[in-house]
C-alpha positions in Angstrom: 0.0 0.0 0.0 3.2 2.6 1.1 4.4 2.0 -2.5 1.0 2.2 -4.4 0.6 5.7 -2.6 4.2 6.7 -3.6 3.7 6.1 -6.6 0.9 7.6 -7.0 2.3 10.4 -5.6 5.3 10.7 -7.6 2.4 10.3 -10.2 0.9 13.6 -9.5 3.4 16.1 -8.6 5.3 15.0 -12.5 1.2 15.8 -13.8 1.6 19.2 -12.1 5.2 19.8 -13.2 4.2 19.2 -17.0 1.1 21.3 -16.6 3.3 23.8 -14.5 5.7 23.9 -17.6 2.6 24.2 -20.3 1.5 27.5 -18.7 4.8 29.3 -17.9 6.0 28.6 -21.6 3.0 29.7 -23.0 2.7 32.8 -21.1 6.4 33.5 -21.4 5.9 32.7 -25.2 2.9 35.7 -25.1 4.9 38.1 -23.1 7.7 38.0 -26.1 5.4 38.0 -28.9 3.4 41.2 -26.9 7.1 43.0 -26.5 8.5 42.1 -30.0 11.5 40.6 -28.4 14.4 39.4 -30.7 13.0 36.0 -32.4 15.7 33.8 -30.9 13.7 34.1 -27.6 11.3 32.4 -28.6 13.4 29.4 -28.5 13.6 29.3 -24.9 10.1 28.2 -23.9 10.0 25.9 -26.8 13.5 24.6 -25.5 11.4 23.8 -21.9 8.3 21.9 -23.7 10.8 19.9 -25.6 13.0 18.6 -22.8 11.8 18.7 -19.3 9.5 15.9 -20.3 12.0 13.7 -22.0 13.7 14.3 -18.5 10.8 12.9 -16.3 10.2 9.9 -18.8 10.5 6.5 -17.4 13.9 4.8 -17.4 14.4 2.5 -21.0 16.8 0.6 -19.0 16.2 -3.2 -17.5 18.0 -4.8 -15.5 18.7 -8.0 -14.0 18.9 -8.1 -10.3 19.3 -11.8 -9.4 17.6 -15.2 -10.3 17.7 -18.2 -8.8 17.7 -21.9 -9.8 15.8 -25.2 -8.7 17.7 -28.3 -7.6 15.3 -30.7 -6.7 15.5 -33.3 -3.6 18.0 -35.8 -4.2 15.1 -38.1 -3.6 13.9 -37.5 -7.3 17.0 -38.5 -8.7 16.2 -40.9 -12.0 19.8 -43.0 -12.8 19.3 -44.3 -16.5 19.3 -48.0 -15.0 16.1 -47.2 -12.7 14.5 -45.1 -15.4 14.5 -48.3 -18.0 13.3 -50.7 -15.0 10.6 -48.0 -13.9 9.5 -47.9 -18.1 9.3 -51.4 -18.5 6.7 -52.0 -16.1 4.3 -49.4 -17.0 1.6 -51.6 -19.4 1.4 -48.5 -21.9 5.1 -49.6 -23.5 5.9 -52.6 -25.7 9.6 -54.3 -26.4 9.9 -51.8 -29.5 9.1 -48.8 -27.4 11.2 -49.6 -24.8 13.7 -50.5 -27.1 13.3 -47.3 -28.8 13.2 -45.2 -24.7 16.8 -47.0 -23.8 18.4 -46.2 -27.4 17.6 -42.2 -27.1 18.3 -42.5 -23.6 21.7 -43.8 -23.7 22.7 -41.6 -26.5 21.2 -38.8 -25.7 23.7 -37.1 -22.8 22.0 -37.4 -20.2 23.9 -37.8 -16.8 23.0 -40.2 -13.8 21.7 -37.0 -11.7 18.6 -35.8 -13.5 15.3 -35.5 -11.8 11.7 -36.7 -12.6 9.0 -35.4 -10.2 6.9 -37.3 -7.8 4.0 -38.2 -10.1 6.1 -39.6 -12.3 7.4 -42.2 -10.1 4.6 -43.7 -9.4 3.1 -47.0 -11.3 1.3 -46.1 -13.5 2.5 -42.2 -14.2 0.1 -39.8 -12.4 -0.8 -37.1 -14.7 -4.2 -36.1 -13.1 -4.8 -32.2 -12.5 -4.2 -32.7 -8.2 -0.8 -34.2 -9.2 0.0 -31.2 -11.5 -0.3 -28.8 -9.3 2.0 -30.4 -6.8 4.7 -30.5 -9.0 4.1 -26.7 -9.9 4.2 -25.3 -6.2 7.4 -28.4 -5.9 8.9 -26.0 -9.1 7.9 -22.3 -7.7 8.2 -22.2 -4.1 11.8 -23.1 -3.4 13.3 -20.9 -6.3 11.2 -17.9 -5.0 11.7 -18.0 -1.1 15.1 -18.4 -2.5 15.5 -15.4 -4.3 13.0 -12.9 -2.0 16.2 -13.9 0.5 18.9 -13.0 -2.2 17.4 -10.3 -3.4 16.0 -9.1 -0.1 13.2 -7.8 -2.0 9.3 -8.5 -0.2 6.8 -10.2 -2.5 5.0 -7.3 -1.8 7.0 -5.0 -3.3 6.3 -7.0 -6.9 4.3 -4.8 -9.6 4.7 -7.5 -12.5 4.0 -10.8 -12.7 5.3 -13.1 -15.6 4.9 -17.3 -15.5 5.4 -19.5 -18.6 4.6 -22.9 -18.4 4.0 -24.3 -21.7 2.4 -27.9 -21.2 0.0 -27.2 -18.1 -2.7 -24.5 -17.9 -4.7 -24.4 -14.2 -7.4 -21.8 -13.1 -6.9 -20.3 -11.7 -3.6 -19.5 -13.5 -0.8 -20.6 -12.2 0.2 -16.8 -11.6 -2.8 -16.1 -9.4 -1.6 -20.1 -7.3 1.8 -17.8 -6.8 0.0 -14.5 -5.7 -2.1 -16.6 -3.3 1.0 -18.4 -2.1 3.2 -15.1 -1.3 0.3 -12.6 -0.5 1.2 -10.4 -3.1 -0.5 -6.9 -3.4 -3.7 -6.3 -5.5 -2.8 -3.9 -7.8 0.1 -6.7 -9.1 0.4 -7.2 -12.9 -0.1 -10.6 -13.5 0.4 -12.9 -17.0 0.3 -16.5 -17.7 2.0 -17.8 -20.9 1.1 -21.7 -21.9 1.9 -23.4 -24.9 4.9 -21.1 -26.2 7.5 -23.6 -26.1 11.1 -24.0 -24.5 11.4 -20.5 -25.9 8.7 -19.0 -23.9 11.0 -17.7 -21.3 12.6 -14.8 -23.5 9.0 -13.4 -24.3 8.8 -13.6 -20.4 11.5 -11.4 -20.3 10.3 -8.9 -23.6 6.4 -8.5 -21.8 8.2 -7.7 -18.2 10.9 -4.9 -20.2 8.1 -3.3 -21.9 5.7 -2.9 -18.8 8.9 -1.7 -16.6 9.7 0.8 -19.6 6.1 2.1 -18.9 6.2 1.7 -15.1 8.8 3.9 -13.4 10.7 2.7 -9.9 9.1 -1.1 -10.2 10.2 -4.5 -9.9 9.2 -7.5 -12.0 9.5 -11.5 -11.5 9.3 -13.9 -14.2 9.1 -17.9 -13.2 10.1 -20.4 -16.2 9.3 -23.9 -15.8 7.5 -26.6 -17.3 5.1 -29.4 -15.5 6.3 -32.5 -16.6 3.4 -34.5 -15.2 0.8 -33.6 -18.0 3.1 -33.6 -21.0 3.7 -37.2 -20.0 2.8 -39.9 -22.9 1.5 -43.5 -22.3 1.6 -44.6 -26.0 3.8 -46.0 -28.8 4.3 -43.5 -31.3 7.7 -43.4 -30.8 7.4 -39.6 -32.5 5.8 -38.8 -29.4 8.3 -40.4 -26.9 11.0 -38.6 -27.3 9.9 -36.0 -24.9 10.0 -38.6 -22.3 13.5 -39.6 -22.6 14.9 -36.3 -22.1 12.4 -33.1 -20.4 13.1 -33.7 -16.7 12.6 -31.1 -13.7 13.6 -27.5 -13.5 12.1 -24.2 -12.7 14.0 -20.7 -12.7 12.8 -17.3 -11.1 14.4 -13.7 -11.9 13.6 -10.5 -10.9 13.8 -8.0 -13.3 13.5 -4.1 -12.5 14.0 -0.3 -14.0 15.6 1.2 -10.5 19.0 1.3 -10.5 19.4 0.0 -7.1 22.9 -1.6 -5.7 23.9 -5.2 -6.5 22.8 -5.2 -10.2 23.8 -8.3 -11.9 22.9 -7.8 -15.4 21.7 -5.1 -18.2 19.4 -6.1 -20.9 20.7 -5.0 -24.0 18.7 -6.1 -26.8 15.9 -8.6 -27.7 15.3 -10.2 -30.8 11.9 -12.7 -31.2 11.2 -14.2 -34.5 9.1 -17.0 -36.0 7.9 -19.3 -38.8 4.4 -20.6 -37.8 3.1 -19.1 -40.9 5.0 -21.9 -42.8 2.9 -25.6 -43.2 6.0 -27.6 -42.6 7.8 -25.6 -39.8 4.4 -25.6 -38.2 3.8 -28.9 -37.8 7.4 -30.1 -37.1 6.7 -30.4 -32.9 3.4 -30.0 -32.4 0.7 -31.7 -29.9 -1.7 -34.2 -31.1 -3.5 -37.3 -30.4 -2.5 -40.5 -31.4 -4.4 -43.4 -33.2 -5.2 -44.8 -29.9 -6.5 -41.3 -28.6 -3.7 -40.8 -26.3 -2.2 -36.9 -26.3 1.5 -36.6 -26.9 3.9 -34.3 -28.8 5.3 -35.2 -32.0 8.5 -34.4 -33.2 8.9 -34.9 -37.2 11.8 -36.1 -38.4 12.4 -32.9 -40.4 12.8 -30.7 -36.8 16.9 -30.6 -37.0 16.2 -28.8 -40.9 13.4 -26.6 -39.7 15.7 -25.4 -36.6 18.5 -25.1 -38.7 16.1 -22.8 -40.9 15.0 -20.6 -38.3 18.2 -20.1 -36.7 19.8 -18.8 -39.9 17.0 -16.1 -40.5 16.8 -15.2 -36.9 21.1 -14.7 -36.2 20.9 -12.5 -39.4 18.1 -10.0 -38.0 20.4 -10.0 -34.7 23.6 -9.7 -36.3 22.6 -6.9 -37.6 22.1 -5.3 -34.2 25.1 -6.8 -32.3 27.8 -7.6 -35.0 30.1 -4.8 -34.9 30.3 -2.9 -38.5 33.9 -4.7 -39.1 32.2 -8.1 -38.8 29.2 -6.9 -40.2 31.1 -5.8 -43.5 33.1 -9.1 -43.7 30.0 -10.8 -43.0 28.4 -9.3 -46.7 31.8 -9.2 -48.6 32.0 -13.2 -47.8 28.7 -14.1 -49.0 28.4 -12.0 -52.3 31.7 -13.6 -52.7 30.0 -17.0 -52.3 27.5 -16.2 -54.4 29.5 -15.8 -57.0 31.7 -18.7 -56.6 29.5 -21.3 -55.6 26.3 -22.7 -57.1 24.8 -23.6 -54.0 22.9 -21.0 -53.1 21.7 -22.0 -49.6 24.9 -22.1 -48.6 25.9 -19.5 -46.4 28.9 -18.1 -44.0 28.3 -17.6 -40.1 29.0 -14.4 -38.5 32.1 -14.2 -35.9 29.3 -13.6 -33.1 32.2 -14.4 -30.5 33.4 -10.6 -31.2 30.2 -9.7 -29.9 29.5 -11.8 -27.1 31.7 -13.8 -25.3 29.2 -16.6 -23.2 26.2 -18.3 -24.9 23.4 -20.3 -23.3 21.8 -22.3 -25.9 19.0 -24.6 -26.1 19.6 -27.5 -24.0 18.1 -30.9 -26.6 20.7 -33.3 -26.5 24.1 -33.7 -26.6 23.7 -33.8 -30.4 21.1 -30.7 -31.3 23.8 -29.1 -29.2 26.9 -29.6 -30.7 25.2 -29.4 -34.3 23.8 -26.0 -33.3 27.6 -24.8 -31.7 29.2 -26.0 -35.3 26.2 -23.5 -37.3 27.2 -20.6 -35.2 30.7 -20.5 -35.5 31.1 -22.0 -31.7 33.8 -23.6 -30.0 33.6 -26.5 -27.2 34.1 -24.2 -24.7 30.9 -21.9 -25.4 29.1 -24.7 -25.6 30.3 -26.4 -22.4 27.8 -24.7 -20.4 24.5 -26.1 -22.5 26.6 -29.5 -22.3 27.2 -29.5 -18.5 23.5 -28.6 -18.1 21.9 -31.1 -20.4 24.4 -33.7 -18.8 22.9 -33.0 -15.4 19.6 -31.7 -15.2 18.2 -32.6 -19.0 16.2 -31.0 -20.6 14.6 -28.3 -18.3 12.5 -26.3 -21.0 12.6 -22.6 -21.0 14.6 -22.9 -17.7 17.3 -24.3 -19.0 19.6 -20.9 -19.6 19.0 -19.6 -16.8 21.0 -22.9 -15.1 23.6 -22.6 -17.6 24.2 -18.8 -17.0 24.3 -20.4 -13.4 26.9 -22.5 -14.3 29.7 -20.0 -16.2 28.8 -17.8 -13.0 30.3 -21.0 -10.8 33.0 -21.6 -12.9 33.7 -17.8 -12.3 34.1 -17.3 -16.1 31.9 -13.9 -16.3 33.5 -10.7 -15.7 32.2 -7.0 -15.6 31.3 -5.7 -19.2 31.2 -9.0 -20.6 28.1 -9.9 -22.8 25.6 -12.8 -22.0 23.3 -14.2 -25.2 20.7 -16.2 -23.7 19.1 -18.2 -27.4 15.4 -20.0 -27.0 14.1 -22.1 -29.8 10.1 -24.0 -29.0 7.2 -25.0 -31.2 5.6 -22.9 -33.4 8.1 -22.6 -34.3 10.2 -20.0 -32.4 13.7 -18.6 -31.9 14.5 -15.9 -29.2 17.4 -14.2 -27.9 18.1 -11.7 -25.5 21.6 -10.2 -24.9 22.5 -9.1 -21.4 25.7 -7.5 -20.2 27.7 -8.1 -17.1 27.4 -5.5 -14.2 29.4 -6.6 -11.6 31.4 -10.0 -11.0 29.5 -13.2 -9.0 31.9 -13.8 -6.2 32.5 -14.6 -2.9 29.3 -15.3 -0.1 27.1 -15.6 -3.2 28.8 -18.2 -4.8 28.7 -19.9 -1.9 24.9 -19.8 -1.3 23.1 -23.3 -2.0 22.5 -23.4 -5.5 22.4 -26.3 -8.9 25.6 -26.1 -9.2 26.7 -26.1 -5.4 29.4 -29.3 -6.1 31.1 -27.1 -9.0 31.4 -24.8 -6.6 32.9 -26.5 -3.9 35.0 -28.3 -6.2 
């Protein structure tokens, strides 16, 4: 309420100022028309009018204060042996699907140390609405109390309120289950996104910067995650079970804001979202359907790696464009007007030196194999893609969460210093590729490394 009135507050007296402003200019601008004053006077009241309100405008600027990571309880913890023996006595799977389960499993990447959540442990899976909402306040409430004690900011000092969850859709909304939770006030911006994908956390992050570019002095917290328990799929349409051998638990929570209080972490720098659901075959290359036996599941087409590779081409060219320096960006053109010429495969292009722009990337986190095949199209080495590595290796596939634990990662490994730049990329169905570019404020070090965290071993270690 002390903040609603202060706000308000601050509100009026900037109303009054500007109407102040109004008047004085245009009675100052009378009084030199009346007198015949020298016309260059008449430039100071217009100077006035222009600029004091670009002065009182709220700040452009976003910033990352903090954000904060789930580990869950070692108790969830699904070894690759256990997983298979837990698979093959659930009736839904025959000898061809489990063959099919252990094949992408065991290639796949995935570490001894991922994490399923309770419903899924139980014979048969448990996907009913009561067991969904479980595992949602098992995903939100840990990372939150976590970072409301980082942050030592009061849930009800929260103005905006972003949650994507892609798979799962309560009501009420899985915001309004966190607003209950934490007593938030009632004048809080709240939105719930479902059904945007593993990418779904960067348009978290573009809906909170343009409400805090229209908000002055406020504070917004976004929540990634993804409920496992209804996205789970019973049948044998092996297009359907891949999302079972590799999405496992994970949630992330930031807090976002425009004041430029102490102990900023990050600044956003630029977002780019783009898109290709208007095109048939990119549409339908991971989307959610039923089976022939009526059970719900996601497909993923065997054309996905060509549609990604696709949308990744069109999207790093609209964002080269903004981070490239003009050196690159000139190289960039000369190359490929000079393959053009020399080459008669016109698809083929050259990638952009984005490492002269950035220096860490967190990319999608699908396997050990979408990982390294997406490193090799951007011009990456092994070591900016050790962090989406590491991640997948431990915690799977964690959705639209999953940058967030990799940015945890290079922060443990102490690899991010002041002034460096962040490029968090998201790709999901639809389909669609995201990217938002942060830069490095201060370094990670000390006491907060040492608070509990994902990656508490690498720490240690």
């Amino acid at each position: 309420m002390e903040t609603t009135l202060k706000n308000h507050a601050f509100s009026l007296l900037i109303h009054s100022l500007h109407t102040f402003i109004l008047l004085a200019c245009i009675t100052s601008e009378t009084y030199i028309f009346i007198n015949k004053y020298h016309p260059l006077h008449h430039l100071i009241p217009l100077f006035f009018i222009l600029v004091f309100p670009n002065l009182c405008k709220p700040s452009s600027q976003v910033f990352l204060l903090d954000f904060s990571c789930l580990k869950p309880s070692p108790s969830l913890r699904v070894p690759s042996a256990a997983l298979m023996e837990h698979l093959s006595m659930i009736d839904g799977f025959d000898q061809e699907s489990l063959s099919f389960l252990s094949k992408v499993i065991s290639s796949s990447g995935l570490g001894e140390e991922t994490y399923f959540p309770p419903s899924l442990r139980h014979l048969p899976p448990r996907t009913d609405h009561k067991s969904c909402i479980q595992e949602a306040h098992m995903l939100f409430f840990p990372i939150l109390q976590d970072l409301f004690s980082k942050t030592k900011i009061s849930p009800q000092e929260i103005d905006i309120l972003v949650l994507n969850c892609s798979a799962f859709c309560s009501s009420p909304s899985l915001s309004s289950i966190i607003v209950n939770r934490f007593a938030m006030r009632d004048n809080v911006k709240t939105f719930n996104l479902s059904g945007m994908g593993c990418s779904a956390g960067v348009i978290s992050i573009d809906i909170a910067r343009t409400l805090l570019q229209l908000n002055r002095g406020s504070f917004a917290l976004i929540i990634s995650t993804e409920v496992l328990s209804t996205g789970w799929y019973s049948g044998k349409d092996q297009r359907k079970l891949l999302l079972n051998c590799v999405f496992r638990s994970g949630s992330a929570a930031m807090l976002l804001t425009n004041k430029k209080v102490k102990n900023l972490k990050y600044k956003l720098l630029h977002l780019v979202r783009t898109q290709r659901a208007f095109d048939d075959t990119s549409y339908h290359s991971a989307i959610r359907e039923e089976d022939s036996k009526g059970i719900t599941g996601v497909s993923i087409e065997r054309n996905l790696l060509h549609v990604a590779r696709d949308l990744i081409r069109s999207h790093v060219i609209i964002l080269g464009k903004i981070i490239l320096p003009f050196r690159e960006r000139a190289k960039y053109v000369i190359m490929v007007l000079i393959l053009q010429c020399v080459s008669s495969d016109k698809k083929r292009s050259p990638v952009p030196e984005f490492r002269a722009a950035v220096k860490h990337f967190c990319m999608p986190a699908s396997g050990r194999g979408m990982i390294k095949e997406m490193g090799k199209g951007l011009g990456l080495g092994e070591r900016e893609i050790e962090a989406a590595l590491m991640t997948f290796r431990r915690f799977g596939n964690q959705s639209s969460s999953s940058m967030w634990y990799q940015l945890g990662y290079m922060e443990g490994k102490q690899r991010i210093r002041k002034g460096d730049k962040v490029w968090q990329l998201g790709m999901g169905t639809g389909p669609k590729c995201n990217s938002v570019v942060w830069e490095c404020l201060r370094v990670v070090k000390g006491e907060e490394l040492a608070q509990k965290g994902p990656w508490e071993r690498l720490i240690k270690g």
